[in-house]
ZAVEX-11568 format. One line per 4 residues: for each residue y, z, x of C-alpha. Coordinates in Angstrom, 3 decimals. Each point is the difference from the previous one (the first is absolute). Last residue first. Layout:
N
Y:Z:X  ...
//
This chain:
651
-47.070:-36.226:-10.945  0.664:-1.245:-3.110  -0.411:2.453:-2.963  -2.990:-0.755:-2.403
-1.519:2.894:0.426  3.004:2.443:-0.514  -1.120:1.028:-3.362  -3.491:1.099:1.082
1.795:2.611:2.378  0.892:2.835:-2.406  -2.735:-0.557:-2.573  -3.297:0.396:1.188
-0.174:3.825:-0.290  -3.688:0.972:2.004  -3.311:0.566:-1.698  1.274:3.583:-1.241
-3.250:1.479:0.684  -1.044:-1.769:3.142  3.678:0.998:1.681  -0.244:3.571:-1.380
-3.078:0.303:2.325  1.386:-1.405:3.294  3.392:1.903:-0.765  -1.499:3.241:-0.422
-2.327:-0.596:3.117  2.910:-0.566:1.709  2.168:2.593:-0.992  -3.108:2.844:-0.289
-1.079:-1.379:3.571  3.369:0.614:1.335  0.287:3.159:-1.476  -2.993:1.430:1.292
0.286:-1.407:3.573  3.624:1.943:-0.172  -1.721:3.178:-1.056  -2.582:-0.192:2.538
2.687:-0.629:2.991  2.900:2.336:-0.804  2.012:-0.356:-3.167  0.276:3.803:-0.783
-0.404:0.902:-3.461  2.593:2.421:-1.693  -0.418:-1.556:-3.642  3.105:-2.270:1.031
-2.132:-1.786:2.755  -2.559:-1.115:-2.286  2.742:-1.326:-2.736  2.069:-1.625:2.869
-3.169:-1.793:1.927  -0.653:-1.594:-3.472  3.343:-1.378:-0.173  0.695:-0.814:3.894
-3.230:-1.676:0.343  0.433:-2.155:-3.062  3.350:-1.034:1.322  -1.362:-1.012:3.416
-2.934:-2.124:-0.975  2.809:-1.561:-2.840  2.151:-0.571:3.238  -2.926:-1.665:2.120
-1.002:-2.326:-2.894  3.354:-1.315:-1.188  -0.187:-2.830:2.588  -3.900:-0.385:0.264
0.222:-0.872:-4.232  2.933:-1.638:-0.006  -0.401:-2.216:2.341  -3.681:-0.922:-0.999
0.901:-1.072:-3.284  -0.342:1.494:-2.513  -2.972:-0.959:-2.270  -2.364:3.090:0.338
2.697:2.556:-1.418  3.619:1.011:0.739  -0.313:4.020:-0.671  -3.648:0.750:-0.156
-0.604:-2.208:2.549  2.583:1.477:2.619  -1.708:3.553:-1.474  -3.159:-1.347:1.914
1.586:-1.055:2.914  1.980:3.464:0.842  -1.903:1.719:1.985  -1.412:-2.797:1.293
3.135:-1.012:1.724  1.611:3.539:0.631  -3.070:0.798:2.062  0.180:-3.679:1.488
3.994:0.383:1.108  -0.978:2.908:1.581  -3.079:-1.145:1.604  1.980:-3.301:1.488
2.641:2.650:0.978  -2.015:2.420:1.875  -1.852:-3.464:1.924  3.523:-0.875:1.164
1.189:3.181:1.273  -3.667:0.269:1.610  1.104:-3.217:2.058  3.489:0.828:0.955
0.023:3.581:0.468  -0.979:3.056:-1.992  3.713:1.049:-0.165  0.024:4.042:-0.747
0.117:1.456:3.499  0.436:3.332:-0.412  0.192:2.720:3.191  -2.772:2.333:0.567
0.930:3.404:-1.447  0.247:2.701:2.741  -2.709:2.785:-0.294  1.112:3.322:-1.905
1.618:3.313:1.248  -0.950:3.360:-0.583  1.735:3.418:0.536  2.941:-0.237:-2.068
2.933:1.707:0.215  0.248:3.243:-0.748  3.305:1.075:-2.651  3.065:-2.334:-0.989
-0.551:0.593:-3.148  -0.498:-4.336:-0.537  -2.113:0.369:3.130  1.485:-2.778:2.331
-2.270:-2.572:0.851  0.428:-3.051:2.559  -1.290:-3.266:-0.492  0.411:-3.069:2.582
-3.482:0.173:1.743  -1.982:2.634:-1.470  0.502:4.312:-0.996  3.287:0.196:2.028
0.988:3.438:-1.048  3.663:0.836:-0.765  2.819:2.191:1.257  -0.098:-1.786:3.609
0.028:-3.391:-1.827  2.727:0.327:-1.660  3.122:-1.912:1.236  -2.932:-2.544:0.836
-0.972:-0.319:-3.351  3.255:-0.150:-1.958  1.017:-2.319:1.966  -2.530:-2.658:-0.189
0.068:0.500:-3.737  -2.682:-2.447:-2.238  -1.849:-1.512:3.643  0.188:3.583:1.461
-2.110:1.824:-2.968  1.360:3.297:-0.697  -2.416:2.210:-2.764  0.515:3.101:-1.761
-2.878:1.975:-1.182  0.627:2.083:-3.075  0.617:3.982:-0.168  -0.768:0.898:-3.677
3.249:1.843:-0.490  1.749:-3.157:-1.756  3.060:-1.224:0.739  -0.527:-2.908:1.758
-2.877:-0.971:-1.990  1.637:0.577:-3.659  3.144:-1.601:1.566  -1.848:-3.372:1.343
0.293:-1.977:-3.039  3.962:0.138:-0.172  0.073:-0.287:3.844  -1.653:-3.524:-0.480
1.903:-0.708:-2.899  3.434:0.393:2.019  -1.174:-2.493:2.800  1.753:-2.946:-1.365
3.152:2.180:-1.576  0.673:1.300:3.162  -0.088:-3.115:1.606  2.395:-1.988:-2.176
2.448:3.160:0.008  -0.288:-0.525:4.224  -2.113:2.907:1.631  1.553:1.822:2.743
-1.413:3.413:-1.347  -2.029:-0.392:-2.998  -2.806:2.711:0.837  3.171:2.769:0.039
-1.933:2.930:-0.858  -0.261:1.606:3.409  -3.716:-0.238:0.069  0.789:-3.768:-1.485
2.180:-1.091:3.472  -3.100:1.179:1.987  -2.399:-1.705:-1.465  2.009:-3.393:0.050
-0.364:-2.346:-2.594  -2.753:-2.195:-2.461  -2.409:2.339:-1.493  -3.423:-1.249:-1.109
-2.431:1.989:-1.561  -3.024:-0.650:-0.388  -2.845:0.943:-1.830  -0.785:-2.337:-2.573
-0.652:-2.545:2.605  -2.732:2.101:1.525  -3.132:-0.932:-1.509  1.191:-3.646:-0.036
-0.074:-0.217:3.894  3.712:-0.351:1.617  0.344:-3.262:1.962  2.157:-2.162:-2.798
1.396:3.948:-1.322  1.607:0.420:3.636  1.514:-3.658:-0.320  0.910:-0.033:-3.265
1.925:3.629:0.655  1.792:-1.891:2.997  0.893:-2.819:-2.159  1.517:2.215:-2.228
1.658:1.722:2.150  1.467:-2.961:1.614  1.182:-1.371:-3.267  3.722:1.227:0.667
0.140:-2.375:3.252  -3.640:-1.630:0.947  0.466:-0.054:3.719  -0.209:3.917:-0.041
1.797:3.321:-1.001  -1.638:2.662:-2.819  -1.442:1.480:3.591  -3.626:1.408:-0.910
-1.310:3.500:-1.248  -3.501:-0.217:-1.080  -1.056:2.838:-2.552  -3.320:1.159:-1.165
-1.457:1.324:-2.891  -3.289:1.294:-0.200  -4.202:-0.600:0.258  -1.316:1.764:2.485
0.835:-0.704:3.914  -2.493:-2.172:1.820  1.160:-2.956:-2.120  3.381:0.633:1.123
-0.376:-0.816:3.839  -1.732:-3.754:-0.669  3.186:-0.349:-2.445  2.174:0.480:2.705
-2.340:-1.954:2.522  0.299:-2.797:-2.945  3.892:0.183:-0.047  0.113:-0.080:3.223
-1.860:-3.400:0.282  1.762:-1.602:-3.055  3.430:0.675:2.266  -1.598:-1.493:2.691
-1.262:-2.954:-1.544  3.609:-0.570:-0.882  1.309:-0.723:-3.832  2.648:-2.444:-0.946
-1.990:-3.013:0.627  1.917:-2.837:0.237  0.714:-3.440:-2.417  2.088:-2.967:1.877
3.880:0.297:0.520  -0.622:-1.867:3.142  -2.237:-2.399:-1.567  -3.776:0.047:-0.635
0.463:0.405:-3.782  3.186:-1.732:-0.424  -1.357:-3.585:1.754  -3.246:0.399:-2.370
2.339:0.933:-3.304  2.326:-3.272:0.996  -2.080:-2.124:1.639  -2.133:-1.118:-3.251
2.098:-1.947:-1.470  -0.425:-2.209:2.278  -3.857:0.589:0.407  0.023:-1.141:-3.507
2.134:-3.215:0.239  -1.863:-1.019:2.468  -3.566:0.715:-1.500  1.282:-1.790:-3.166
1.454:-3.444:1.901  -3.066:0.026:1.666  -2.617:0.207:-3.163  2.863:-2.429:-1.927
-0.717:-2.719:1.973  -1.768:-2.186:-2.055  2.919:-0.051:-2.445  3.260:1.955:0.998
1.061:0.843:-3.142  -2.140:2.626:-1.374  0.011:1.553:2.857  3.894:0.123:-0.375
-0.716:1.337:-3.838  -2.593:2.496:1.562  2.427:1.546:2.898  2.830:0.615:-2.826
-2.717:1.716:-2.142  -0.915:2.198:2.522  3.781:0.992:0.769  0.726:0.446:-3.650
-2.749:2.478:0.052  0.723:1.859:3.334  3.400:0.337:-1.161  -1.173:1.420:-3.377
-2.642:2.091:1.721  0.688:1.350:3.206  3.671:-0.709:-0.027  1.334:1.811:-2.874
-2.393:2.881:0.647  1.608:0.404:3.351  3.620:-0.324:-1.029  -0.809:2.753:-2.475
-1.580:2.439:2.730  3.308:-0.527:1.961  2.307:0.747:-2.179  -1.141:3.790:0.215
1.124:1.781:-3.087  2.144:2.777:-0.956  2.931:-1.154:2.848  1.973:-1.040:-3.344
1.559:-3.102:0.594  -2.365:-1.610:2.691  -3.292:1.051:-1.864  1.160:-1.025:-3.517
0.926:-3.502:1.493  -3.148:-0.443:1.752  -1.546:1.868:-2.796  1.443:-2.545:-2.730
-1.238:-2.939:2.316  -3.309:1.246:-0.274  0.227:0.240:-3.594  1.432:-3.484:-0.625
-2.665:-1.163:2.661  -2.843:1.383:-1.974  1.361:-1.250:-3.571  -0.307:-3.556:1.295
-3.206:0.589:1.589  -1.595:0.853:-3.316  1.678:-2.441:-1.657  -1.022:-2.378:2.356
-3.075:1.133:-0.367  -0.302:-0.006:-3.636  0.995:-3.686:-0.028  -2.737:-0.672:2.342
-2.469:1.300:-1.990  1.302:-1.349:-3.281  0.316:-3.767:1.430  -3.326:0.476:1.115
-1.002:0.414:-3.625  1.920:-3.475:-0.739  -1.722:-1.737:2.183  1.827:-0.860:3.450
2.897:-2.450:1.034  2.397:3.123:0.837  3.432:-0.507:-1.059  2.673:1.069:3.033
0.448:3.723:0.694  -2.686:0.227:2.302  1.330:-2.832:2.053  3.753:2.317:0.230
-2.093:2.748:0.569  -1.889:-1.677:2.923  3.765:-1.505:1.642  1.472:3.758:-0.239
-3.582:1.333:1.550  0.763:-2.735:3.081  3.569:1.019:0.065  -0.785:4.063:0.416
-2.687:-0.475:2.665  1.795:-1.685:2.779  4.113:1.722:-0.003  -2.405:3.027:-1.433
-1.745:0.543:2.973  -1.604:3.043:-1.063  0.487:1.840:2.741  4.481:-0.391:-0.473
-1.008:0.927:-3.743  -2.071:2.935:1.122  2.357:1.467:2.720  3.196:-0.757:-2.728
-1.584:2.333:-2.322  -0.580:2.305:2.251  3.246:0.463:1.479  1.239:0.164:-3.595
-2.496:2.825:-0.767  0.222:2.293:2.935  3.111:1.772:-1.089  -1.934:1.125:-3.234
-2.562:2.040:2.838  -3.374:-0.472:-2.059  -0.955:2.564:-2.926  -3.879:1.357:1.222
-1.695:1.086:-2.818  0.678:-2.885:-2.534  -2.511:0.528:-2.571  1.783:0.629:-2.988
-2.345:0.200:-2.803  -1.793:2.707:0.483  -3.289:0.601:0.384  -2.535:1.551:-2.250
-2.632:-2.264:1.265  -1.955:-0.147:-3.541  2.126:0.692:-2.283  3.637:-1.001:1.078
-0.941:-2.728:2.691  -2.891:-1.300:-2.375  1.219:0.243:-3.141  2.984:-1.093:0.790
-1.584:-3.139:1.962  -1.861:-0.888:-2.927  2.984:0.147:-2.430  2.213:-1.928:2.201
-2.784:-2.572:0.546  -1.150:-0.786:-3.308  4.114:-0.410:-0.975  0.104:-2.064:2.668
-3.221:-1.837:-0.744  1.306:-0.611:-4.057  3.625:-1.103:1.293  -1.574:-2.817:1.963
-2.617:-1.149:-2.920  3.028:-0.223:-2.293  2.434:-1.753:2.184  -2.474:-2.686:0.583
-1.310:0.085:-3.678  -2.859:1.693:-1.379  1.830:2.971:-0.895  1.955:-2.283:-2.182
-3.162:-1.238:-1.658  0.324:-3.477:-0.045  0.368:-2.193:-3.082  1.559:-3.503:2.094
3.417:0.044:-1.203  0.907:3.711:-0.378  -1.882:1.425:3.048  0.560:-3.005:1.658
4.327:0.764:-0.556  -0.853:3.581:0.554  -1.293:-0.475:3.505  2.326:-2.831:0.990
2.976:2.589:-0.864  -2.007:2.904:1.901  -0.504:-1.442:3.157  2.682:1.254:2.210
0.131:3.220:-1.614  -3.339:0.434:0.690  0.627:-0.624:3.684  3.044:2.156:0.827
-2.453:2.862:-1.891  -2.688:-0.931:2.431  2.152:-0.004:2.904  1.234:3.876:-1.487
-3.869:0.596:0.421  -0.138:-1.217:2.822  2.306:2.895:1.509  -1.567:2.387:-1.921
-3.313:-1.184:2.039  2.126:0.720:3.182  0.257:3.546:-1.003  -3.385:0.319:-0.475
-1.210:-0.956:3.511  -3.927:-0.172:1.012  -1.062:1.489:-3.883  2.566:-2.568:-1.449
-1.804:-2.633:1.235  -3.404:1.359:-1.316  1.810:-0.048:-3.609  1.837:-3.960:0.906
-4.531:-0.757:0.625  -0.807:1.688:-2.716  2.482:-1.716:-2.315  -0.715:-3.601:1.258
-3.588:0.610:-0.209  0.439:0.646:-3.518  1.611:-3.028:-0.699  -2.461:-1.816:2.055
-2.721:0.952:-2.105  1.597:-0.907:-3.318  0.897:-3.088:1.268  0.652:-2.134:-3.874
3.435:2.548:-0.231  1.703:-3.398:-0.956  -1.293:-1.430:3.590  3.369:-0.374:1.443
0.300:3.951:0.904  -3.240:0.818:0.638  0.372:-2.748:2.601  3.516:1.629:1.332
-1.347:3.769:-0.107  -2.864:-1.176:2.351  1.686:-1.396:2.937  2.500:3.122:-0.574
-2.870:2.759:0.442  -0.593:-2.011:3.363  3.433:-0.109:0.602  0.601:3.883:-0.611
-3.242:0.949:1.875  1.002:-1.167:3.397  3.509:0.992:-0.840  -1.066:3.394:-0.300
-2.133:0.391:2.834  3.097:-1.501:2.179  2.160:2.387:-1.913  -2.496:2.857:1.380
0.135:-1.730:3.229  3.747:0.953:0.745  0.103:0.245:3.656  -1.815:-2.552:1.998
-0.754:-2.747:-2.658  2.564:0.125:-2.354  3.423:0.550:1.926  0.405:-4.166:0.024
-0.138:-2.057:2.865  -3.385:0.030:-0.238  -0.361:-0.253:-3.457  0.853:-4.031:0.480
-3.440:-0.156:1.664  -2.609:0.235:-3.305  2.274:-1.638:-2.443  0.993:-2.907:2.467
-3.718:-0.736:0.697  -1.074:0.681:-3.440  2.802:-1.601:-1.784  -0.444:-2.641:1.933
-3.786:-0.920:-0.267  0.799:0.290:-3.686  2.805:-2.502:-0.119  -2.244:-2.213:1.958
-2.887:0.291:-2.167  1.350:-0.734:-3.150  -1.488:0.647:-3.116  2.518:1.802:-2.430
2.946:2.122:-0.009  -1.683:2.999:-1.599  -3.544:0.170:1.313  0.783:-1.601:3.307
3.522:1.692:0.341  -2.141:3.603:-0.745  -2.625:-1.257:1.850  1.608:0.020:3.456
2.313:3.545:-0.632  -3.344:1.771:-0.553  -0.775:-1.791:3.534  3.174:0.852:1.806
-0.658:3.229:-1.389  -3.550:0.681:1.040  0.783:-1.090:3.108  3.457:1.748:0.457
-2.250:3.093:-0.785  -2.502:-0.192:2.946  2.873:-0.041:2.100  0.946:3.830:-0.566
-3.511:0.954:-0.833  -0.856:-0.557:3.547  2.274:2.214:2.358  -0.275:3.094:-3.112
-3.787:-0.444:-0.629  0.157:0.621:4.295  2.245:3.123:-1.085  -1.835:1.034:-3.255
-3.288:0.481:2.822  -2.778:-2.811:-0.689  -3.856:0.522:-1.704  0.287:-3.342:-2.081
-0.369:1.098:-3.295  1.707:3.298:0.232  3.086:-1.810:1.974  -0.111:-2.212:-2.613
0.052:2.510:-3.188  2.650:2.303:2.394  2.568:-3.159:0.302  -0.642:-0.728:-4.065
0.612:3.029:-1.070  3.076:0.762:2.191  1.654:-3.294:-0.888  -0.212:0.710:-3.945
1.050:3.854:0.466  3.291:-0.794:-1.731  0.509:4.167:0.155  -3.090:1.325:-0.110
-0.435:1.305:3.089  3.043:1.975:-0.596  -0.206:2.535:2.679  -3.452:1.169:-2.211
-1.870:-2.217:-2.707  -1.982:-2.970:1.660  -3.622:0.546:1.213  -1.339:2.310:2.710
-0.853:-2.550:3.451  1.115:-3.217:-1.147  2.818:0.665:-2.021  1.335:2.346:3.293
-0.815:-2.679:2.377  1.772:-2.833:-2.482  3.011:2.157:-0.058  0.052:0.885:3.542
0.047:-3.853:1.353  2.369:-1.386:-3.158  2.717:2.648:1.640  -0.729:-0.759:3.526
0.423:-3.544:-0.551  3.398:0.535:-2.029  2.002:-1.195:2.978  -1.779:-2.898:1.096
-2.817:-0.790:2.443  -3.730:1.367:-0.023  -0.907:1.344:3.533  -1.384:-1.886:3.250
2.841:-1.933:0.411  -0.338:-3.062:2.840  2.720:-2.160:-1.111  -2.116:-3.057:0.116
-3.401:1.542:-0.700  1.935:1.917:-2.916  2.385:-2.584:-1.455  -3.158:-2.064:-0.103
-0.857:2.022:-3.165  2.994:-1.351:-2.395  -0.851:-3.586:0.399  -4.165:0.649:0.090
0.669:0.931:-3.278  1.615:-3.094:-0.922  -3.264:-1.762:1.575  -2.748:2.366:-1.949
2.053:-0.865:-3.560  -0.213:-3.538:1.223  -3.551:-0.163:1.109  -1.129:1.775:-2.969
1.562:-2.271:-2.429  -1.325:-3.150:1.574  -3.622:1.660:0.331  0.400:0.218:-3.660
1.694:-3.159:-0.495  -3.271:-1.911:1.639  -2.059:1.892:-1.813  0.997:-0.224:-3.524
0.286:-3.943:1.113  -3.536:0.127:1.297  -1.320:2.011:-3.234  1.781:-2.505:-2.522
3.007:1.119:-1.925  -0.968:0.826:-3.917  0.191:-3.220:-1.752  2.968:-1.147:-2.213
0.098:-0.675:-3.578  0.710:-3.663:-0.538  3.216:-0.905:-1.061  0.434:-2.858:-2.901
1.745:-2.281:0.853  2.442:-0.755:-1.366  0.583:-2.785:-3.213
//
């Protein structure tokens, strides 16, 4: 006869302890990865591409609200950056330097409980697919440039950690179900388009387990939507009808987001820049090795055998998808391979790679602790050795562009309220998206009450008074800097005269050729009356250059109280959601990214009715979060049932 299982306790306050300050020294540590690229590089100014892009968005949110310039476009990123720059008093660009690496933390530990929860208790495999989790994005695009996918991801496994115990409870997780959705919802606020994406994984993955599904639903008299396959098509279809309410209703956005289309001739080189970062010739046969153990029959009860079955079905369908883009992306030139080879990696590589490290743990007796902490700085090397290499992260903004920019704006405020043009050179070190960057990097340093304002022409003055403003300009080019002109005409051709503006870091040329027609009104910015009438009288004070990198020791401190905002935050709803009797791993791992989520949903709705984010606004909405998830924590008593059926797993 067995037997008989006793139901376990809830984790004593020492061991609760003990993994929380384990949690937080991780998440702190991998952020501490991605910030010592600063001290040792010396930037003062956030690095990547889209910085400058994620910098004026979050400003703008901050200081009116989303709604204009398409502020509420995926505006997930932007509400969060201005709720913690609200609640901790810092400029978007020093929330810009920190957020970054904040994020692998709260992913690498999302990432952590999700094998814990799903694969059972091991603490090596979890140790590694923290460690490995948290660094492998920096040889990846995530961190630097694309930190709204980072957001999303974040999220996505979190939301996914939860979907899979809902999932192999028979619907029992009522909570957790629903915290699944919300959590895939707020992920779609931070990047919709990649939430489609999972949403075809979660397709690949209902397919996947819908014979076994209808075959218990038969045999054992379960519901159908109760099933696996049931309780995964029920969220997505919960999901695609929240999120179309809320991008179509409430945002009003569109669907297509994409408002920058990359170079196509950029995507193989790309794609084979990640893969040769990513170290594939070491990372890709370890994750082969950990699927091939995944695959093999797990020794576990038979509701654990559902969880992890719905992962791997899960990741299964993920890497046919990702592998579809990669293939889509290199056929067609629609698609960037690139993104797909980085969501294979990050969490069904990192996965099977976590696994791989437990079973030789596992193995190696008493001295599995070593033979862990090798294999994990091992793996390891290759997003640390990318992100300080050669090819590592830049800034692609100067402080002394941001400085003109500021005396500009300095100038316009004494002027009323109007439109404005600044002409710049459409040429630079970013090819056809060097106007873009260029507008990022006016609007990064422009104050909100004059974004709406500008007008940004990329060309030669001279060639557009003699109506040839294309002159010399490749077809590529032209049709990069078209829209610009396209939104300028009304300005340009209206009789309201309008101040033009030359700053020497956007067109050197252009600004010396005319500096005896203009008015140097500050360091680096010279005005041409847009009727070419009196010049101005007045100038304004030089800008002090930005410096945006705290340094070492506040850099640390910042990301301690980041991590702890999203933290508590976040801890009641983390009850709600898993209950008092999961374990401690779970609980600090999904923590941070439930914090965030919350934030992001409730910061939405009060930035959508035209509400600034700024520093009273954000306290209010954290305190509504957390005190919301304090109090509906005590009234729901907590959802026992996702982790009380892995108590009995080894460890």
């Amino acid at each position: 006869m067995p037997n008989k299982q006793h139901e376990p306790s809830p984790p004593g306050r020492n061991t609760s302890l003990r993994w929380a300050l384990a949690c937080a020294a991780l998440a702190v540590g991998v952020a501490g990865v991605y910030l010592g690229l600063y001290r040792t590089k010396g930037y003062t100014l956030p690095v990547g591409f889209d910085a400058p892009w994620y910098v004026w968005r979050a400003s703008f949110v901050a200081d009116h609200g989303m709604g204009p310039l398409g502020t509420s476009t995926r505006p997930g990123s932007a509400v969060l950056a201005a709720l913690i720059g609200g609640l901790t008093g810092r400029s978007q660009f020093t929330v810009a330097v920190l957020l970054g690496p904040v994020l692998p933390g709260v992913f690498a530990l999302s990432l952590g409980a999700l094998v814990w929860s799903s694969l059972g208790r091991h603490r090596w495999r979890w140790l590694a697919a923290v460690v490995v989790g948290g660094t492998v994005l920096g040889a990846t695009r995530l961190v630097d440039e694309n930190v709204a996918t980072l957001l999303f991801l974040c999220l996505c496994v979190a939301a996914v950690t939860l979907l899979v115990a809902a999932a192999a409870a028979d619907g029992a997780s009522r909570w957790g179900f629903v915290g699944s959705v919300v959590l895939l919802v707020a992920a779609g606020l931070a990047h919709w388009l990649f939430l489609a994406v999972f949403g075809l994984m979660l397709l690949g993955a209902v397919i996947l387990l819908a014979p076994g599904s209808l075959r218990r639903s038969r045999g054992e008299a379960v519901s159908l939507a109760r099933t696996e396959a049931g309780t995964l098509t029920s969220a997505g279809l919960w999901v695609a009808g929240a999120m179309s309410v809320t991008v179509f209703g409430l945002l009003r956005a569109p669907a297509n987001t994409i408002s920058l289309r990359e170079d196509p001739s950029r995507f193989v080189p790309k794609l084979t820049n990640d893969a040769s970062r990513l170290r594939l010739w070491l990372l890709a046969p370890v994750a082969a090795f950990g699927g091939w153990i995944l695959l093999e029959p797990a020794d576990a009860q038979k509701r654990h055998e559902r969880r992890r079955a719905v992962l791997l079905s899960l990741l299964a369908a993920w890497l046919v998808v990702c592998a579809g883009g990669i293939v889509f992306g290199l056929a067609t030139k629609k698609l960037p391979p690139h993104r797909f080879l980085e969501l294979a990696i990050v969490v069904p590589g990192v996965v099977a790679i976590a696994e791989a490290v437990g079973w030789l743990a596992r193995r190696a007796g008493r001295g599995a602790a070593v033979v862990a902490a090798a294999a994990c700085v091992l793996l390891a090397i290759p997003g640390v050795s990318a992100w300080y290499a050669s090819g590592a992260p830049k800034p692609w903004v100067t402080p002394e562009a941001l400085q003109e920019v500021r005396t500009a704006a300095a100038w316009l405020e004494t002027l009323k309220p109007g439109p404005f043009v600044i002409w710049v050179s459409p040429f630079g070190p970013a090819g056809t998206e060097s106007a873009a960057l260029k507008e990022r990097t006016i609007r990064a340093a422009l104050p909100a009450n004059l974004q709406e304002h500008l007008h940004m022409v990329p060309g030669n003055i001279v060639a557009s008074a003699l109506n040839d403003p294309f002159n010399g300009l490749s077809p590529a080019m032209r049709a990069a800097v078209r829209p610009y002109w396209d939104a300028a005409q009304p300005v340009l051709r209206s009789s309201t005269p309008a101040p033009f503006l030359i700053l020497r870091s956007f067109d050197t040329k252009e600004f010396v050729d005319l500096s005896s027609e203009g008015k140097a009104v500050g360091p680096g910015v010279l005005v041409l009356p847009g009727d070419r009438g009196r010049l101005p009288t007045h100038v304004a004070r030089a800008s002090t250059k930005p410096n945006s990198f705290p340094g070492v020791v506040p850099s640390a401190l910042w990301t301690v109280g980041f991590l702890a905002l999203l933290a508590i935050a976040g801890y009641g709803w983390t009850r709600v959601v898993l209950g008092d009797r999961a374990h401690p791993a779970v609980r600090y791992g999904l923590t941070p990214a439930v914090g965030a989520g919350s934030l992001v949903l409730v910061g939405t709705i009060v930035s959508r009715l035209g509400v600034g984010l700024g520093t009273t606004v954000s306290w209010v909405v954290w305190f509504i979060v957390a005190a919301g998830g304090a109090i509906a924590s005590r009234l729901t008593g907590g959802e026992r049932e996702p982790e009380d059926s892995q108590a009995t797993l080894r460890t």
